[in-house]
MARVEX-113086 format. One record per residue (C-alpha): residue number from 1; residue in one letter; x, y, z. Coordinates in steps of 0.1 Angstrom, whole numbers, plus 5000, padded with zeros to 4 digits. Layout:
<pts>
[pt NUM; A; [X; Y; Z]]
...
</pts>
This chain:
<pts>
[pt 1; X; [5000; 5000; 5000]]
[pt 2; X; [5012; 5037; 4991]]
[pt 3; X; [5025; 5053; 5020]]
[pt 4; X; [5005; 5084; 5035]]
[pt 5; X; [5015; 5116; 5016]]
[pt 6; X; [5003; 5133; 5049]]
[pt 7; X; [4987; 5123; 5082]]
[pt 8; X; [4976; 5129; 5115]]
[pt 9; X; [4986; 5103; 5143]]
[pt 10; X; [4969; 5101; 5176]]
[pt 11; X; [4963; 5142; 5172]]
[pt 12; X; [4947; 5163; 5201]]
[pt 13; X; [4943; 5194; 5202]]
[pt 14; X; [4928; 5219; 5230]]
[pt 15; X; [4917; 5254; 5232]]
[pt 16; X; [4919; 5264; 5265]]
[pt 17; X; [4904; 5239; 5288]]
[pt 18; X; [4882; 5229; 5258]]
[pt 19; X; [4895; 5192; 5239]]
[pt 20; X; [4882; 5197; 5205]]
[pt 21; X; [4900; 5167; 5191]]
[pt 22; X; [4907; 5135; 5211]]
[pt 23; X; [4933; 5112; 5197]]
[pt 24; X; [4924; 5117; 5159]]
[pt 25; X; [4944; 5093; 5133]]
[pt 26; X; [4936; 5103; 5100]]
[pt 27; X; [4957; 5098; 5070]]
[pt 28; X; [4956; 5115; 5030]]
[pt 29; X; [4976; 5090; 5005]]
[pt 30; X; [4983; 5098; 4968]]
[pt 31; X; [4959; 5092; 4939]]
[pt 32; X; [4928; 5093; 4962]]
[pt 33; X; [4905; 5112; 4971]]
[pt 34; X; [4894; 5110; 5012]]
[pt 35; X; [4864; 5124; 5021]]
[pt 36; X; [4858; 5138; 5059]]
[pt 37; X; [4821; 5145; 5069]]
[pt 38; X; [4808; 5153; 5099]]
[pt 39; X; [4784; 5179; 5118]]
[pt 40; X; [4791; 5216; 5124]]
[pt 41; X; [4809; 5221; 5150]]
[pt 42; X; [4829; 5181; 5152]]
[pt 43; X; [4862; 5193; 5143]]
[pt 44; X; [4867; 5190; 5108]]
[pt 45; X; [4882; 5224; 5102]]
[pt 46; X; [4903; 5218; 5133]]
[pt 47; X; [4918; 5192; 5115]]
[pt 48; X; [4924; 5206; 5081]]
[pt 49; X; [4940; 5234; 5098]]
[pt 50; X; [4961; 5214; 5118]]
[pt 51; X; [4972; 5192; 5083]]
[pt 52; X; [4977; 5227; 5067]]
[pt 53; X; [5000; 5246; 5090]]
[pt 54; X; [4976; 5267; 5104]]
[pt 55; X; [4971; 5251; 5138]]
[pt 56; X; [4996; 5229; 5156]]
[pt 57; X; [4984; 5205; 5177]]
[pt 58; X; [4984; 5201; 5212]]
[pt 59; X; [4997; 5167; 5217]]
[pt 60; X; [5004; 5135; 5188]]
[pt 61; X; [5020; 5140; 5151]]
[pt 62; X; [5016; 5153; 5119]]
[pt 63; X; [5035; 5132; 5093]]
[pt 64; X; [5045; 5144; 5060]]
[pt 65; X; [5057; 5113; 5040]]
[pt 66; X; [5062; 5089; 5071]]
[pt 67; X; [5082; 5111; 5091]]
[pt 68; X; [5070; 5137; 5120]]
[pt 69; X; [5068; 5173; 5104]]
[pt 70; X; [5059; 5209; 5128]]
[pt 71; X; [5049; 5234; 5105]]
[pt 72; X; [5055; 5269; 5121]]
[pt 73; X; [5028; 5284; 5093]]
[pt 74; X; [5006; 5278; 5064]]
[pt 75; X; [5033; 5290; 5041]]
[pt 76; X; [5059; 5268; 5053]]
[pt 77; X; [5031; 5236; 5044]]
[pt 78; X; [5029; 5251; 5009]]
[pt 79; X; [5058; 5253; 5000]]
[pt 80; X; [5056; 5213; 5005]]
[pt 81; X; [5030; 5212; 4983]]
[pt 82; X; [5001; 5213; 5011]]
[pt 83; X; [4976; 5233; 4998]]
[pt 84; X; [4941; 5241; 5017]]
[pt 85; X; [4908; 5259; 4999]]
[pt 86; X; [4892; 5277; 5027]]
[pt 87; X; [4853; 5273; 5034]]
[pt 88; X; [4859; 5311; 5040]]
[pt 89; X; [4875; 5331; 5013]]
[pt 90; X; [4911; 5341; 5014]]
[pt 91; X; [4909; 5367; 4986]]
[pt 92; X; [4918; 5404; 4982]]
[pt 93; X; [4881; 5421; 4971]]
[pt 94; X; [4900; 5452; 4957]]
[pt 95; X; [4922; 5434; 4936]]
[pt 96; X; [4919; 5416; 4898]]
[pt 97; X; [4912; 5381; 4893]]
[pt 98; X; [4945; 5377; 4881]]
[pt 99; X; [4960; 5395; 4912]]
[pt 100; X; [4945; 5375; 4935]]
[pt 101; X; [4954; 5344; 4918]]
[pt 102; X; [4994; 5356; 4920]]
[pt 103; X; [4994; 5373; 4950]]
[pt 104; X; [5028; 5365; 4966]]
[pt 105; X; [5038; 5347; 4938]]
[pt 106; X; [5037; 5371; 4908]]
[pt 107; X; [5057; 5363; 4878]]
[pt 108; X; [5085; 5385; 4869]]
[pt 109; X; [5101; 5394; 4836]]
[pt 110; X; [5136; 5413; 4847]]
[pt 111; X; [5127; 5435; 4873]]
[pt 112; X; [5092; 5438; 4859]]
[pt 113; X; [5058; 5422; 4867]]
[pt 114; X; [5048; 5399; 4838]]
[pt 115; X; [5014; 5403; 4837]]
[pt 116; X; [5008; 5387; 4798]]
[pt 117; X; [5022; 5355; 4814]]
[pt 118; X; [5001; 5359; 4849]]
[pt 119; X; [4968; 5372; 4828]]
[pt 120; X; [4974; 5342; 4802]]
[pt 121; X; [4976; 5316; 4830]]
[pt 122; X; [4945; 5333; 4848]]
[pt 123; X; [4922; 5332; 4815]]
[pt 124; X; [4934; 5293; 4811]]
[pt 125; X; [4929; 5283; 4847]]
[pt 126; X; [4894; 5299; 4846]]
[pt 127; X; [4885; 5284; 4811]]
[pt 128; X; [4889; 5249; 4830]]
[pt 129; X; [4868; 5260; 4854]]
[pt 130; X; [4842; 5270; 4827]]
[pt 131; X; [4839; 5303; 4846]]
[pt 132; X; [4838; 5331; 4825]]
[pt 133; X; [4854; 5361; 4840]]
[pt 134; X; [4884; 5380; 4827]]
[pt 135; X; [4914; 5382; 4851]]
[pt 136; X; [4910; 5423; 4850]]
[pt 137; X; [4880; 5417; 4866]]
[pt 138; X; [4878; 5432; 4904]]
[pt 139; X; [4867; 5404; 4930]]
[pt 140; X; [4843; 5432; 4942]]
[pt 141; X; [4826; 5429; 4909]]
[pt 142; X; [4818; 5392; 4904]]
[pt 143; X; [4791; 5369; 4923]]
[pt 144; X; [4799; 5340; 4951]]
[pt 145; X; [4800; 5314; 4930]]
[pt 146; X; [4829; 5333; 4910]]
[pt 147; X; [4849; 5340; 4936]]
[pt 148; X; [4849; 5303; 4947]]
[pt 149; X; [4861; 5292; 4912]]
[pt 150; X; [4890; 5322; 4918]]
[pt 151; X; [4898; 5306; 4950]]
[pt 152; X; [4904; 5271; 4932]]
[pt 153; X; [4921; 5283; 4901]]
[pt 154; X; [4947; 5302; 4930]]
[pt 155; X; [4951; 5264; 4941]]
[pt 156; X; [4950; 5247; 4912]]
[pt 157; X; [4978; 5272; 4898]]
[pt 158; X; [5008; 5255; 4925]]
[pt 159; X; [5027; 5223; 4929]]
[pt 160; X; [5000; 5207; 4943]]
[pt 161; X; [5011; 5172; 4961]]
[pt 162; X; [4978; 5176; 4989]]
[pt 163; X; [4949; 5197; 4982]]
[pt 164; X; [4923; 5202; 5013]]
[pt 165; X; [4894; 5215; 5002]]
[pt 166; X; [4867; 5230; 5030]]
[pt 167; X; [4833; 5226; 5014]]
[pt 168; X; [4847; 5239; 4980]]
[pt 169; X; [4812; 5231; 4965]]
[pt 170; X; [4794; 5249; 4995]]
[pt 171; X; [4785; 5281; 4969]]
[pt 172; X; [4786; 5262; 4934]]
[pt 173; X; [4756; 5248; 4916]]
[pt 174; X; [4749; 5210; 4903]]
[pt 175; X; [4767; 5215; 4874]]
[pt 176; X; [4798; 5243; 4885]]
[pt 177; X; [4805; 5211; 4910]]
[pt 178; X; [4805; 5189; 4885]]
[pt 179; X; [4837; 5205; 4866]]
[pt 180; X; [4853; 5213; 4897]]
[pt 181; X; [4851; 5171; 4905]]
[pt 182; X; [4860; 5169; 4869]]
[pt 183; X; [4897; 5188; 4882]]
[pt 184; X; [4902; 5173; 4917]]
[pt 185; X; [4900; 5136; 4891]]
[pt 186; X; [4926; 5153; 4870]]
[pt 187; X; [4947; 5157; 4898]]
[pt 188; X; [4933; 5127; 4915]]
[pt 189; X; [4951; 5106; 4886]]
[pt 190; X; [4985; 5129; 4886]]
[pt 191; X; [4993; 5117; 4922]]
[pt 192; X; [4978; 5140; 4945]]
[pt 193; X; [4961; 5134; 4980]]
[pt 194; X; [4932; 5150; 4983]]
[pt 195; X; [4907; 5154; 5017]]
[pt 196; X; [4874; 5165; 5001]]
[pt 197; X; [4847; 5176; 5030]]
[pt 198; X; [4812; 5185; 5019]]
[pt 199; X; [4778; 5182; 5039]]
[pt 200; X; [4761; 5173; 5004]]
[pt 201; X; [4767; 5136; 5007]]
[pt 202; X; [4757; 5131; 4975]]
[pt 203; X; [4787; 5148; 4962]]
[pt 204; X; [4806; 5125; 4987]]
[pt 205; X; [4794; 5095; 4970]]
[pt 206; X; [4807; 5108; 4942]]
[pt 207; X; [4839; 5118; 4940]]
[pt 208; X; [4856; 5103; 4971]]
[pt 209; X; [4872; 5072; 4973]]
[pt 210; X; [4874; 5066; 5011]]
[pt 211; X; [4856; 5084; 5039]]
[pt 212; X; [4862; 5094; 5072]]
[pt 213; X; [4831; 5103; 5099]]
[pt 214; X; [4843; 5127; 5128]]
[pt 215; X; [4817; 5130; 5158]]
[pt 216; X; [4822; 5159; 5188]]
[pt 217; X; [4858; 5156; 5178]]
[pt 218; X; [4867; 5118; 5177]]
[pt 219; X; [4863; 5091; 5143]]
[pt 220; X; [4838; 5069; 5145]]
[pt 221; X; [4836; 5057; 5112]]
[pt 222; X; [4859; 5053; 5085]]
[pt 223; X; [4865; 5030; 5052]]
[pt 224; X; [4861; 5023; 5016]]
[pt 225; X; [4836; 5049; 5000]]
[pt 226; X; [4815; 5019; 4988]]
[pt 227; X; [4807; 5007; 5022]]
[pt 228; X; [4788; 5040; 5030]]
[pt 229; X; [4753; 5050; 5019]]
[pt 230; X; [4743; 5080; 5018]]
[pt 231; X; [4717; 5072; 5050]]
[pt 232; X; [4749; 5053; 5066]]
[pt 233; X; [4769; 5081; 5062]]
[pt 234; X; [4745; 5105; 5080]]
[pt 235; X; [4735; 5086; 5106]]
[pt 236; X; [4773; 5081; 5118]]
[pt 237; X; [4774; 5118; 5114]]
[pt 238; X; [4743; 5127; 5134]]
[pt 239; X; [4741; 5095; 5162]]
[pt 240; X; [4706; 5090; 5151]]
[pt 241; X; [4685; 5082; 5124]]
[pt 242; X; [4678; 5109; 5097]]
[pt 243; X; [4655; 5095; 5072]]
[pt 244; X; [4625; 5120; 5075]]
[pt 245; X; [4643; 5152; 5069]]
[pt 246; X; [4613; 5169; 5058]]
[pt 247; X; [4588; 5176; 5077]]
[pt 248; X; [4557; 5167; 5065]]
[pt 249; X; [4540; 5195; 5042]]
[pt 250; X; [4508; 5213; 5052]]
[pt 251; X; [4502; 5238; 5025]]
[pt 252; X; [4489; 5271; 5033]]
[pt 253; X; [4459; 5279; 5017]]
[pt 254; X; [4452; 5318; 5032]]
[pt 255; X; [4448; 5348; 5013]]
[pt 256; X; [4475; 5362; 4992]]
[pt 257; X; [4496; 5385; 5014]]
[pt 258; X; [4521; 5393; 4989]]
[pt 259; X; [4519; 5402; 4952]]
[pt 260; X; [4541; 5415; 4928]]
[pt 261; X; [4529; 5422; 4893]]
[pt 262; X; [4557; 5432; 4862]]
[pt 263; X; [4589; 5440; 4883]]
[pt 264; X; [4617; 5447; 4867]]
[pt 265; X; [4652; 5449; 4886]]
[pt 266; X; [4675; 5463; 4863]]
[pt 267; X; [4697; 5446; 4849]]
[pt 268; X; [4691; 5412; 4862]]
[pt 269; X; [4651; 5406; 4861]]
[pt 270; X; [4621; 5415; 4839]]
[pt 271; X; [4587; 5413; 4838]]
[pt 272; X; [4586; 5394; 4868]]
[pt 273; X; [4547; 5386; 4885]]
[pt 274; X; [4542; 5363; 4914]]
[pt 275; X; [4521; 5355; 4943]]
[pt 276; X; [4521; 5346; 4981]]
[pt 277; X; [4496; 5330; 5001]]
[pt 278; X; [4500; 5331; 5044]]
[pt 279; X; [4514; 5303; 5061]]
[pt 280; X; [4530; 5290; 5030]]
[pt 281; X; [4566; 5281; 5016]]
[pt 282; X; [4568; 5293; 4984]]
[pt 283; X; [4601; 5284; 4966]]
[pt 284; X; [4628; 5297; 4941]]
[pt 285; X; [4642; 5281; 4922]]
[pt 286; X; [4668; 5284; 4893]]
[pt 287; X; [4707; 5285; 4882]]
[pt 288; X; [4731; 5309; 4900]]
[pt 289; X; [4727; 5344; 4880]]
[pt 290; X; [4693; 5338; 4872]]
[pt 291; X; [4682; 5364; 4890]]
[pt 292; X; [4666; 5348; 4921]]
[pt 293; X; [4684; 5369; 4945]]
[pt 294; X; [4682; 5399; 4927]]
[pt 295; X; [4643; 5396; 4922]]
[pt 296; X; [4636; 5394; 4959]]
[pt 297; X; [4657; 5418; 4970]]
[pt 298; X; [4637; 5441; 4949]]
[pt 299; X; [4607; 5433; 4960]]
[pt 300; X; [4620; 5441; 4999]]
[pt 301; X; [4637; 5472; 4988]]
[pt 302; X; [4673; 5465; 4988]]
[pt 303; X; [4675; 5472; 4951]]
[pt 304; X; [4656; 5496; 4929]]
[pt 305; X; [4629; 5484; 4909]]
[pt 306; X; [4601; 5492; 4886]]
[pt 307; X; [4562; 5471; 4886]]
[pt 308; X; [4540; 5471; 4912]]
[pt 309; X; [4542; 5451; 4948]]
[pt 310; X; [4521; 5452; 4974]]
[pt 311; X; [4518; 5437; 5005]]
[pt 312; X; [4482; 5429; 5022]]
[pt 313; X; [4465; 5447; 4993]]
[pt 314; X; [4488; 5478; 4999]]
[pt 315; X; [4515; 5491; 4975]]
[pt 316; X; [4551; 5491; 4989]]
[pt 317; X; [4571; 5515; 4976]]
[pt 318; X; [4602; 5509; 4962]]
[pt 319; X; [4637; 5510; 4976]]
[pt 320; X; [4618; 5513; 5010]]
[pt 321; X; [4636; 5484; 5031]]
[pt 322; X; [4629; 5505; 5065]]
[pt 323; X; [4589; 5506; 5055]]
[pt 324; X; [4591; 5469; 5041]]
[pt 325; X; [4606; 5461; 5076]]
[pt 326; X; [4578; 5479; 5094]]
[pt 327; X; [4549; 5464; 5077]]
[pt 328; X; [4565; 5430; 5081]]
[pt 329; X; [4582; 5421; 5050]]
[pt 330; X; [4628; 5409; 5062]]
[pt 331; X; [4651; 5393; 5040]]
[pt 332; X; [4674; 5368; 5055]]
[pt 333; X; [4706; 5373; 5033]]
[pt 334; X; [4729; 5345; 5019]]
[pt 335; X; [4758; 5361; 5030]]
[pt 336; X; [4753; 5351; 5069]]
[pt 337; X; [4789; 5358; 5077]]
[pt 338; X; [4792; 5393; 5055]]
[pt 339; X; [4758; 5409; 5058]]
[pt 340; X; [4736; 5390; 5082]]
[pt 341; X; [4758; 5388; 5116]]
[pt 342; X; [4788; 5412; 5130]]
[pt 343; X; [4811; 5381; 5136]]
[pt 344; X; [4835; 5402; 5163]]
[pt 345; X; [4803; 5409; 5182]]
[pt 346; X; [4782; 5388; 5207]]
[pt 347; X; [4754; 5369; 5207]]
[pt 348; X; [4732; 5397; 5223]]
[pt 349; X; [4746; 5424; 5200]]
[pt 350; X; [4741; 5406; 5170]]
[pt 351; X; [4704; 5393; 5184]]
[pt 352; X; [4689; 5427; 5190]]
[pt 353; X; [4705; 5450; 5168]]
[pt 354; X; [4681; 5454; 5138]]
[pt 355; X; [4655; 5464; 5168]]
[pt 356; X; [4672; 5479; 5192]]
[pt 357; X; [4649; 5510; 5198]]
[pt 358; X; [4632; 5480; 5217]]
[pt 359; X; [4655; 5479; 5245]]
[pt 360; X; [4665; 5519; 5245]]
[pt 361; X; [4644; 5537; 5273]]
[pt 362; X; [4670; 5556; 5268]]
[pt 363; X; [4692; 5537; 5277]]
[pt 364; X; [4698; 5499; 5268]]
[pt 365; X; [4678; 5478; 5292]]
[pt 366; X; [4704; 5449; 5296]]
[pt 367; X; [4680; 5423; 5315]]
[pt 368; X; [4655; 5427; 5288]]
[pt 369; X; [4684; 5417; 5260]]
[pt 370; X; [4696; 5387; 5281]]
[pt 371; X; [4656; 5377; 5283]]
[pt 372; X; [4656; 5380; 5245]]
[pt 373; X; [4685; 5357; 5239]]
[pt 374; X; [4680; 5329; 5266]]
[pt 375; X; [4642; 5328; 5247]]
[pt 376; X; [4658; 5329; 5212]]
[pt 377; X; [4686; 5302; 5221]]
[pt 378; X; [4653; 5280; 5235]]
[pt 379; X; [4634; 5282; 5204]]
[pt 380; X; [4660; 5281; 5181]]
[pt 381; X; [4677; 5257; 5201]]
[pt 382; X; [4718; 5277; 5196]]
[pt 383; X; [4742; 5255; 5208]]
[pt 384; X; [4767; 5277; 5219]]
[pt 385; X; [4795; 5272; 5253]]
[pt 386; X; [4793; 5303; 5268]]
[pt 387; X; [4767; 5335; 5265]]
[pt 388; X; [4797; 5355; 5259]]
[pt 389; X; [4807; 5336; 5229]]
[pt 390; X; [4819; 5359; 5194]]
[pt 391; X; [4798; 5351; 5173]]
[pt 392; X; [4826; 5343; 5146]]
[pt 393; X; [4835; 5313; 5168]]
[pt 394; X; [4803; 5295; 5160]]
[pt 395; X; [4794; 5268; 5141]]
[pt 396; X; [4780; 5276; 5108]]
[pt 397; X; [4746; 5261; 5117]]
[pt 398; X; [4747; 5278; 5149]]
[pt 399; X; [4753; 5312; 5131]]
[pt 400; X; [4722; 5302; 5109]]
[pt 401; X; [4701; 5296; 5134]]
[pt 402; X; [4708; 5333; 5153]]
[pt 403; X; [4706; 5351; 5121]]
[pt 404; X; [4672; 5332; 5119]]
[pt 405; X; [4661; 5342; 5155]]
[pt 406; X; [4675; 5378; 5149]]
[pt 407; X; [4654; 5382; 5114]]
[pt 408; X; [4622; 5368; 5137]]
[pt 409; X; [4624; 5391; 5168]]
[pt 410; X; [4614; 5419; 5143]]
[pt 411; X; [4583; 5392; 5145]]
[pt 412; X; [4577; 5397; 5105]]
[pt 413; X; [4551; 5387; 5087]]
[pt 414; X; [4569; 5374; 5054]]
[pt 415; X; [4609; 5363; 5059]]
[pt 416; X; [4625; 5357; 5023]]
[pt 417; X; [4658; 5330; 5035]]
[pt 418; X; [4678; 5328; 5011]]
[pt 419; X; [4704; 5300; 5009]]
[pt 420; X; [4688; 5284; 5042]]
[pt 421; X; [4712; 5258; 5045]]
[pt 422; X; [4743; 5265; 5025]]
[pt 423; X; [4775; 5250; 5044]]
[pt 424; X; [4752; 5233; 5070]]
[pt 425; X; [4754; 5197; 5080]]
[pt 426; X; [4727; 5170; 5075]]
[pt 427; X; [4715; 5176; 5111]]
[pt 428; X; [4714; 5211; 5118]]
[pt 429; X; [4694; 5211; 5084]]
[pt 430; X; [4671; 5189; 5099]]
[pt 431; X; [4664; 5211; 5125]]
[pt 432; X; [4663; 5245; 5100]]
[pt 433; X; [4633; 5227; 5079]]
[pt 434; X; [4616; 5225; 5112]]
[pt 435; X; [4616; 5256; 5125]]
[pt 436; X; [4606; 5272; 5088]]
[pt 437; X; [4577; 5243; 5092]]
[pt 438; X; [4571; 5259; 5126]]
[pt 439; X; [4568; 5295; 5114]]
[pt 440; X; [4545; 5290; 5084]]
[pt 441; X; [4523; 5270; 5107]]
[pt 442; X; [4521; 5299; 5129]]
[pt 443; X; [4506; 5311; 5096]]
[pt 444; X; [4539; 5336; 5089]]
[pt 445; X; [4549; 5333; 5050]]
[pt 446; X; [4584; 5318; 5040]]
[pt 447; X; [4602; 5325; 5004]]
[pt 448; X; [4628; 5301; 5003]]
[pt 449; X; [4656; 5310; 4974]]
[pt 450; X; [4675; 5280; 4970]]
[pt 451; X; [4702; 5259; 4950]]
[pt 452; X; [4693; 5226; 4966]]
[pt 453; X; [4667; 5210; 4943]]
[pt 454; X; [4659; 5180; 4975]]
[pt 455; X; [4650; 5216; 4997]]
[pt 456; X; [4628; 5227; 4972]]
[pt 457; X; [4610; 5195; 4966]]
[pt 458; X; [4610; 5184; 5001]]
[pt 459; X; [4600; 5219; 5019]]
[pt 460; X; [4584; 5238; 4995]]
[pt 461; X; [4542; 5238; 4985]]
[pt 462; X; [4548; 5258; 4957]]
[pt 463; X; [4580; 5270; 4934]]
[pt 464; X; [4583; 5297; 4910]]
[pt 465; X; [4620; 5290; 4884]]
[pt 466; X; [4637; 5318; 4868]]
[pt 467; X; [4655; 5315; 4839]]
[pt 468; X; [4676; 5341; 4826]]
[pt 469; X; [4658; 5370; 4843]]
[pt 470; X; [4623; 5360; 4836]]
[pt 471; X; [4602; 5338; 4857]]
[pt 472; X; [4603; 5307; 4835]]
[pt 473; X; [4574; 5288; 4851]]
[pt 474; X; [4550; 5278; 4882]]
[pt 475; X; [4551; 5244; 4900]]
[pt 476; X; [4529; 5233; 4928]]
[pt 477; X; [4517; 5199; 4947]]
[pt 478; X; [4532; 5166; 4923]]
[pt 479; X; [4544; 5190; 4898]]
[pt 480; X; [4576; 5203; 4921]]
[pt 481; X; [4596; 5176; 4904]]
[pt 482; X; [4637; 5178; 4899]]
[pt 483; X; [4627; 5169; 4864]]
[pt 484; X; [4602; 5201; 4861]]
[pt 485; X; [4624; 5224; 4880]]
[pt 486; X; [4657; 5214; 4854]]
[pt 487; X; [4631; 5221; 4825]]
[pt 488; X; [4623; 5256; 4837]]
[pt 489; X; [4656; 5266; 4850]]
[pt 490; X; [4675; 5256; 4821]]
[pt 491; X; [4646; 5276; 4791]]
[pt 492; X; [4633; 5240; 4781]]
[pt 493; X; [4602; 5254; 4789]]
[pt 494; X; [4570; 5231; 4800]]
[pt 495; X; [4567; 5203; 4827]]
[pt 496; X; [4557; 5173; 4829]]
[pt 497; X; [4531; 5153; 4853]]
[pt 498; X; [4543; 5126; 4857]]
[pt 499; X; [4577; 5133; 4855]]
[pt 500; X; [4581; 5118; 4895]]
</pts>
């Protein structure tokens, strides 16, 4: 058998008083691709870090080729060919495509920057990718999923010997995964190792050829990819069975409540009419840069728009996200960790901000905040160690589910949540579906904009697609099909019955 390219042996590592990891062996061998899964919050980044340079570890080994290796920082494991994609992005917004992709390791003709040869290599890394942006783009100016392709051409353009990749399909659609697997085979079959972790075990299944299940810090599963099912795979994750992720669907059949009738964002959507009942979970759906995002944003006045909306039979003016707010109408932003939640900030702060005239009389009423977040921790059940906590040091889902309790304690009528789930393990999902169950049947209306065709079949009663800026079609009861969504958000146009 090939001898690890890198590995952990009997790794701990502690923060503190806190053990996060507890005797972890975990080993990355050329030519395969090892996949480690596991909850928010079990260690996984811990580990990657600590196999990257950018943690040591308390007590145990990290072995590069057999023998014991300390790196002092993440540059010292690149420069042995261990590179790591961060879940988070490690990219300059103010710079070019190209720059970003180079930084610290620009080409040079003579004394001179060679940007031909670094803007050449950009464009062709890119083209792999199939994403097409120039590399004199600014980062500032391109979408999520763009800026995740950048971060992979800036890997993909080193020595690679071990690639870690942190949920590098967390932002991508079906398809944008789908050529990124296509590279990580490519250089699957030049030799490199390559730890894969995603919580869409579908894409595990995939693309990895072993896997490795961490639980609160510790393995306690591990082997061949092909002696894990999917349902195998998440129950070792979870400690419990996961089958029924959905809740069961009770459509709402109130009045409309929201209605939007020939809105135009500029630039992204046009001509675009739709309709929400109460206490229902209306879905969109559609490829990245449709205009999903865009759309609803307009509606809640965080972009200009032209058409006519109005909310309980009265017009909502546009660009008006304060008066949307007041009448009841938030937006739970995709971006949880840029624009939904001050990460340097505590729970409290973060809780009560957008409504904090709540707790001024003048001055902030302390006892009432710390009421407000023992309540929103209980119904939202936030696992978190301390009250005092940063919010940064959270768990993804954990973050989810306070941006969640912060959107409701403006207690809103309509919450558009976009992205519920993205970067979210199987579990904490579980328990996101439930509580959106929970508020549509307290007869509030959910819009869920989402990438994750099982989320819009599973949770959603009805879904709108939009392809290309236009709302492409309407699906409701049997007719939310992944067959029927693909149709529409591709311009095939039509569905079909019976296509379940």
């Amino acid at each position: 058998m090939t001898a690890p390219a890198l590995a952990l042996h009997e790794v701990t590592k502690r923060f503190g008083p806190i053990e996060v990891l507890h005797g972890v062996d975990f080993d990355l061998r050329p030519g395969e691709v090892h996949a480690l899964i596991g909850e928010n919050g079990a260690g996984k980044s811990t580990m990657m870090k600590i196999l990257g340079g950018y943690l040591s570890a308390t007590e145990g080994e990290v072995r590069l080729d057999g023998k014991a290796v300390a790196f002092s920082e993440s540059a010292e494991a690149e420069a042995a060919g261990v590179i790591m994609i961060h879940q988070e992005f490690n990219l300059a917004e103010h710079l070019s495509v190209e720059q970003n992709i180079f930084l610290g390791r620009e080409l040079k003709r003579g004394p001179f920057l060679d940007h031909r040869s670094m803007q050449a290599k950009s464009r062709e890394l890119m083209q792999a990718l199939e994403a097409n942006v120039a590399p004199t783009t600014r980062l500032s100016d391109i979408s999520v999923p763009e800026k995740q392709m950048v971060e992979i051409a800036k890997a993909l353009s080193r020595n690679v010997r071990v690639l870690i990749m942190d949920e590098p399909t967390a932002v991508l659609t079906g398809a944008e995964a789908r050529v990124l697997f296509k590279q990580v085979r490519r250089l699957r079959d030049e030799g490199a190792a390559i730890l894969f972790t995603s919580h869409k075990l579908d894409e595990v299944r995939e693309i990895a050829d072993r896997v490795t299940v961490l639980r609160d810090g510790a393995v306690v599963a591990h082997g061949p990819i092909s002696d894990f099912t999917q349902d195998k795979m998440a129950t070792a994750m979870v400690g419990r069975e996961v089958s029924d992720l959905f809740p069961e669907k009770r459509p709402g059949g109130g009045e409309t409540i929201l209605e939007a009738r020939d809105v135009d964002v500029p630039g992204h959507v046009t001509g675009a009419s739709l309709a929400l009942r109460k206490g229902e979970i209306l879905g969109i759906g559609g490829l990245v840069g449709a205009g999903r995002t865009e759309l609803m944003e307009g509606l809640v006045g965080l972009r200009p728009r032209t058409g006519e909306v109005k909310f309980k039979d009265t017009p909502l003016p546009d660009g008006d996200v304060a008066e949307a707010r007041r009448r009841g109408f938030v937006y739970l932003t995709e971006d949880r960790k840029g624009a939904g939640l001050l990460l340097e900030k505590s729970l409290t702060e973060n809780l009560t901000l957008s409504v904090l005239h709540r707790y001024a009389k003048p001055l902030i009423d302390r006892k009432a905040e710390a009421r407000a977040l023992e309540q929103a921790i209980k119904d939202f059940d936030i696992r978190v160690p301390s009250r005092d906590v940063q919010v940064g040091n959270l768990s993804g889902g954990n973050q989810q589910k306070l941006l969640l309790a912060k959107t409701m304690l403006a207690d809103p009528e309509v919450v558009v949540i976009d992205e519920p789930t993205r970067g979210i393990d199987i579990g904490t999902k579980q328990q996101i579906y439930r509580l959106i169950h929970r508020l549509a049947e307290e007869g509030r209306s959910i819009i869920v904009i989402s990438s994750e065709m099982p989320e819009l079949i599973g949770l959603c009663d009805r879904v709108y697609v939009i392809h290309g800026g236009r709302i492409s079609g309407e699906l409701q009861g049997k007719e939310v099909t992944e067959d029927n969504v693909i149709r529409l958000a591709t311009g095939l146009g039509g569905h079909r019955e019976d296509a379940a």
